[in-house]
C-alpha positions as CSV (number, residue, x, y, z in Angstrom):
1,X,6.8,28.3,17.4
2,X,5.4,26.3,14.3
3,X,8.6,26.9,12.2
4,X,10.7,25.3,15.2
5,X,8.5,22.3,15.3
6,X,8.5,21.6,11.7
7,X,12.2,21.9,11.0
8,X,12.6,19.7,14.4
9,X,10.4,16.9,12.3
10,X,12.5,17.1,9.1
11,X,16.3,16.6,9.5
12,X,16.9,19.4,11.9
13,X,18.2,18.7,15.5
14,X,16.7,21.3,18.1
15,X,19.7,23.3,18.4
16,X,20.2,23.0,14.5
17,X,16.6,24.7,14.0
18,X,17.1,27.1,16.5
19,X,20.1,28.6,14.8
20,X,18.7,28.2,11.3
21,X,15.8,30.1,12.6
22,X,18.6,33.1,14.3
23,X,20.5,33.0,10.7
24,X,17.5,33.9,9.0
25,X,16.5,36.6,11.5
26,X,20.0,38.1,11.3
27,X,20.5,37.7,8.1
28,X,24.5,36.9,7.1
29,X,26.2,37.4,10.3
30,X,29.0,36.5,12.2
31,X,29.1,33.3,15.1
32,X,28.7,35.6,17.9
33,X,25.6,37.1,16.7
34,X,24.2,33.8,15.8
35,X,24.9,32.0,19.0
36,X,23.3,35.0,20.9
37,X,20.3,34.7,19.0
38,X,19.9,31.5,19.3
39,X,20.5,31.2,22.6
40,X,23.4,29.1,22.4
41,X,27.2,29.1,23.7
42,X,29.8,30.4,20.7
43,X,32.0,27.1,20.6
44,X,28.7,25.2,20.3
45,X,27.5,27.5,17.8
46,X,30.4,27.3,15.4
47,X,30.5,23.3,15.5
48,X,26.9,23.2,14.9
49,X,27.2,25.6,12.1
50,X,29.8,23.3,10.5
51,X,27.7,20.8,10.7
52,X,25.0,22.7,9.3
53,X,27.3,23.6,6.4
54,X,27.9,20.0,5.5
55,X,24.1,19.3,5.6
56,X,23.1,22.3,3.1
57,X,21.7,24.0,5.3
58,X,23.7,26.8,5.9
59,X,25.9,29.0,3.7
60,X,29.4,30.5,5.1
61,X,31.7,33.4,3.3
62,X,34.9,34.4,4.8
63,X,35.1,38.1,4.7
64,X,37.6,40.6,5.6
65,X,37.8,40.2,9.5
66,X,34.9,38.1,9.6
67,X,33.7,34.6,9.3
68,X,30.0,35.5,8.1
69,X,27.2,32.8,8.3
70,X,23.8,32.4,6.0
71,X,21.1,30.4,6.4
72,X,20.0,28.6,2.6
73,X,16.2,29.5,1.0
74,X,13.5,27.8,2.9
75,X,12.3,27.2,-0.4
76,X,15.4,25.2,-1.4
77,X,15.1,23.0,2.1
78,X,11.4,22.0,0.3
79,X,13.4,20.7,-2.8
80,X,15.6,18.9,-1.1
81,X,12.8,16.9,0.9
82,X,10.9,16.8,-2.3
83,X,13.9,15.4,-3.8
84,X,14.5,12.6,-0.6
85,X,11.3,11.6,-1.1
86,X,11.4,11.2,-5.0
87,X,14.7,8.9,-3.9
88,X,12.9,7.0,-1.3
89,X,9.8,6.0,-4.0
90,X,12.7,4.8,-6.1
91,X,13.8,2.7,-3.3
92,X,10.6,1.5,-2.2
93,X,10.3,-1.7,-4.3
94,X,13.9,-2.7,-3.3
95,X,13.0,-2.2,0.5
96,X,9.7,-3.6,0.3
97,X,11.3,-6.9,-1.4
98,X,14.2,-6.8,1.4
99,X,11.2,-6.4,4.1
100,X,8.5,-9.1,3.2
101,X,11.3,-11.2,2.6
102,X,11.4,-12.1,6.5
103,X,7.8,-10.5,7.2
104,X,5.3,-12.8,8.9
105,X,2.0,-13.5,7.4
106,X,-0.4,-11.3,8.4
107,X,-3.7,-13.5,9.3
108,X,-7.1,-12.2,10.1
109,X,-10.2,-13.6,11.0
110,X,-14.2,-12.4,10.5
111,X,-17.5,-14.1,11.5
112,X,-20.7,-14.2,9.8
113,X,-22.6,-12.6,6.6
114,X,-21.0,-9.6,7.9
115,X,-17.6,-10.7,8.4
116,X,-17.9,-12.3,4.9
117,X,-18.8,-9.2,3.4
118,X,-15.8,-7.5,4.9
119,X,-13.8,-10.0,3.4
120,X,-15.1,-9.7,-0.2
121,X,-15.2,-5.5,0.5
122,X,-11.2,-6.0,0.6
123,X,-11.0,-7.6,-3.0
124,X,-12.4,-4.4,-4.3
125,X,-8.8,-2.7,-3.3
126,X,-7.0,-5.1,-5.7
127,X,-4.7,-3.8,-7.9
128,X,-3.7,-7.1,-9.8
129,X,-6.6,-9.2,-11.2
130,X,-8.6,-11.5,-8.8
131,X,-8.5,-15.1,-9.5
132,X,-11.2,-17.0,-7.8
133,X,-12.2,-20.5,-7.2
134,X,-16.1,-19.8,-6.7
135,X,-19.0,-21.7,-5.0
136,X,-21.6,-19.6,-7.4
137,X,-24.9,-20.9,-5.8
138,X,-23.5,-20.8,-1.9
139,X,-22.8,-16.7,-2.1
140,X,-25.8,-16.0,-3.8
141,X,-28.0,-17.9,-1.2
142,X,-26.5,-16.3,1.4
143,X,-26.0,-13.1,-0.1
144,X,-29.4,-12.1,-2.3
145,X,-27.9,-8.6,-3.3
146,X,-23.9,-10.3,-4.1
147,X,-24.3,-9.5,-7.8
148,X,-25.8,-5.7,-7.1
149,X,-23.9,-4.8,-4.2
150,X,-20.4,-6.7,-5.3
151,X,-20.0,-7.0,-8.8
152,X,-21.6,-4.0,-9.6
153,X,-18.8,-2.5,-7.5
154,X,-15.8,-4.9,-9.1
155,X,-16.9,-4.2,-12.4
156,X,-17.1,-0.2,-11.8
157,X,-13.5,-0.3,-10.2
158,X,-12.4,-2.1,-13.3
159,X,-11.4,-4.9,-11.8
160,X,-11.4,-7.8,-13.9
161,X,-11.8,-11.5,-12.6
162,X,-10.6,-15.2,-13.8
163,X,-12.9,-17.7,-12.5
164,X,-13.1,-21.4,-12.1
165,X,-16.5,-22.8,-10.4
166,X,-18.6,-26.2,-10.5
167,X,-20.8,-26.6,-13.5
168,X,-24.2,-26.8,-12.3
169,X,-27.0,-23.9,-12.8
170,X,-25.8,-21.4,-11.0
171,X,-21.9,-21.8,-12.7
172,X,-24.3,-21.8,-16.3
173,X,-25.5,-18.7,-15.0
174,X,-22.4,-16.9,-14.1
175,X,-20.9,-18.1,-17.1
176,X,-23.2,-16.8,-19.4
177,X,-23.5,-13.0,-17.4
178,X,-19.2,-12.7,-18.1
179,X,-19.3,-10.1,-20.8
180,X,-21.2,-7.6,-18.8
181,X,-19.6,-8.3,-15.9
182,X,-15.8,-8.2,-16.5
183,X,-15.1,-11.7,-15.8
184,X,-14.6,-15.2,-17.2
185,X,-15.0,-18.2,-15.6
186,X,-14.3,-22.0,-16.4
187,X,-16.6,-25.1,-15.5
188,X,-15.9,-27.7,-14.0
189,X,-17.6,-31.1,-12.8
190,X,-20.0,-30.1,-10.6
191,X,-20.1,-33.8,-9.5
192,X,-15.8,-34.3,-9.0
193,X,-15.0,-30.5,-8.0
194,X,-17.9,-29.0,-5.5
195,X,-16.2,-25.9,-4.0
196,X,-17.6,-25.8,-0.5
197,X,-16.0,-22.2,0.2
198,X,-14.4,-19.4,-2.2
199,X,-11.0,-18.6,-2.6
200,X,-9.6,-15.1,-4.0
201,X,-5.8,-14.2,-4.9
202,X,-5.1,-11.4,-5.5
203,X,-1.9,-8.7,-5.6
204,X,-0.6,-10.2,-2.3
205,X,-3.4,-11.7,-0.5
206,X,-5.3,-14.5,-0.6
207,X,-8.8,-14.4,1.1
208,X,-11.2,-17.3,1.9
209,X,-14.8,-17.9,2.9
210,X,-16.6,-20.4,3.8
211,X,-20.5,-21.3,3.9
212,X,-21.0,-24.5,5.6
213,X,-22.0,-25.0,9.2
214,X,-21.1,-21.2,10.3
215,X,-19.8,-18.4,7.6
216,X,-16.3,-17.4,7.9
217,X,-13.9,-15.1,6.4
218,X,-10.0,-15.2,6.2
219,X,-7.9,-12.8,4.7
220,X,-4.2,-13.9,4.3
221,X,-1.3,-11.3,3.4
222,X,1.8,-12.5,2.4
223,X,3.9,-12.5,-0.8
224,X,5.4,-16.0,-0.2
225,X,1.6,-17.3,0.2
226,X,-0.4,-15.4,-2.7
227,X,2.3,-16.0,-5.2
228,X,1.7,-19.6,-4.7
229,X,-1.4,-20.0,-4.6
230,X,-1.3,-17.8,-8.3
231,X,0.5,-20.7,-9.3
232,X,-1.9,-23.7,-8.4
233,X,-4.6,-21.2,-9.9
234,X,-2.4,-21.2,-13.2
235,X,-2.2,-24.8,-13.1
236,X,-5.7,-25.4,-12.4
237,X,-7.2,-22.6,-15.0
238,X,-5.7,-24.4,-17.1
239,X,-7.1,-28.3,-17.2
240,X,-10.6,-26.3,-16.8
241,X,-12.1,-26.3,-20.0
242,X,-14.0,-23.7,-21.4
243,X,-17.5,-25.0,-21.4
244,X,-19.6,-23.7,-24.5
245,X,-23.4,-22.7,-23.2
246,X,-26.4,-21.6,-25.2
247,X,-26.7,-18.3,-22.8
């Protein structure tokens, strides 16, 4: 029976459904009733009907010989799970802080273009903005299509970007494509700071690639780990200067 199994899954034990189930069947009615329709012994019955009564989910009235039973509106069981779970979202940040406060980072690994790709697919599920240490020219030799097939799809989602790259032709470049692209980057000395592999941060992950000798992708999650790395980014955002360019 569907209505047993779906009771069973939301706060009901087994015998618990069964006699809700007999109480609406019966309508108001007395232990013996109940307990026969549910196939239960009468003692048993009346405890678990006590319980029941203290959970809400049945009604009782003492009439004149009688002690009568109810079982409450299925419609008022549905407010009261919409109403736990209402509670629980209330919760949730409070739990979630109490639960990554001993969670492990999570730590995964990909291989080649593909791998990469996977890697910079994931940014596009950020709900914070991405800051990024960039290697302009390396992603774009490796990946032809980058700008059509990522940043097309970062700039659709909305998601804007803060980044800080080396100042040679491809940075320029970049640089001078940020209003249409929902970004801004910094410049840096091409010469003292040549990024050899990207870095993203963003809401609590931090994901890496890197392009020499073999591509690789890592993707980091962890609280403790993206929130500090947001901080170096802060610090180093901001001794990058804003390099003015004739685009």
């Amino acid at each position: 029976m569907v209505s047993y199994e779906v009771l069973s899954k939301n706060g009901f034990t087994k015998k618990e459904a069964r006699v809700y189930l007999a109480c609406l069947a019966l309508g108001s009615s007395t232990v013996l009733k109940i307990s026969r329709k549910a196939d239960v012994s009468r003692g048993s019955c009346y405890d678990i009907l006590e319980d029941m009564l203290d959970k809400g989910f049945v009604s009782k009235l003492d009439e004149a010989k009688h002690v009568v039973f109810s079982a409450v509106d299925p419609d008022a069981l549905l407010r009261r799970s919409e109403d736990n779970v209402r509670q629980l979202e209330l919760a949730l940040p409070e739990l979630k802080g109490l639960f990554h406060k001993h969670a492990k980072p999570r730590v995964r690994y990909f291989e080649g273009l593909e791998g990469v790709k996977r890697v910079y697919m994931d940014t596009l599920t950020a709900t914070t903005e991405i800051l990024n240490y960039a290697n302009s020219r390396e992603i774009r030799i490796h990946w032809p299509d980058y700008d059509a097939e990522y940043v097309a799809k970062r700039y659709k989602k909305k998601i804007f970007l803060k980044g800080i790259a080396p100042d040679d032709e491809y940075g320029q470049t970049v640089q001078c494509d940020d209003p249409k692209c929902l970004r801004e980057t910094r410049l840096l000395s091409a010469k003292d700071f040549n990024f050899t592999n990207e870095i993203s941060i963003y809401d609590n992950k931090v994901a890496i690639t890197s392009f020499e000798n073999e591509m690789i992708g890592i993707l980091i999650e962890s609280d403790a780990i993206a929130d500090t790395q947001r901080d170096i980014f802060k610090m180093a955002w901001g001794f990058a200067q804003m390099q003015k360019k004739l685009c």
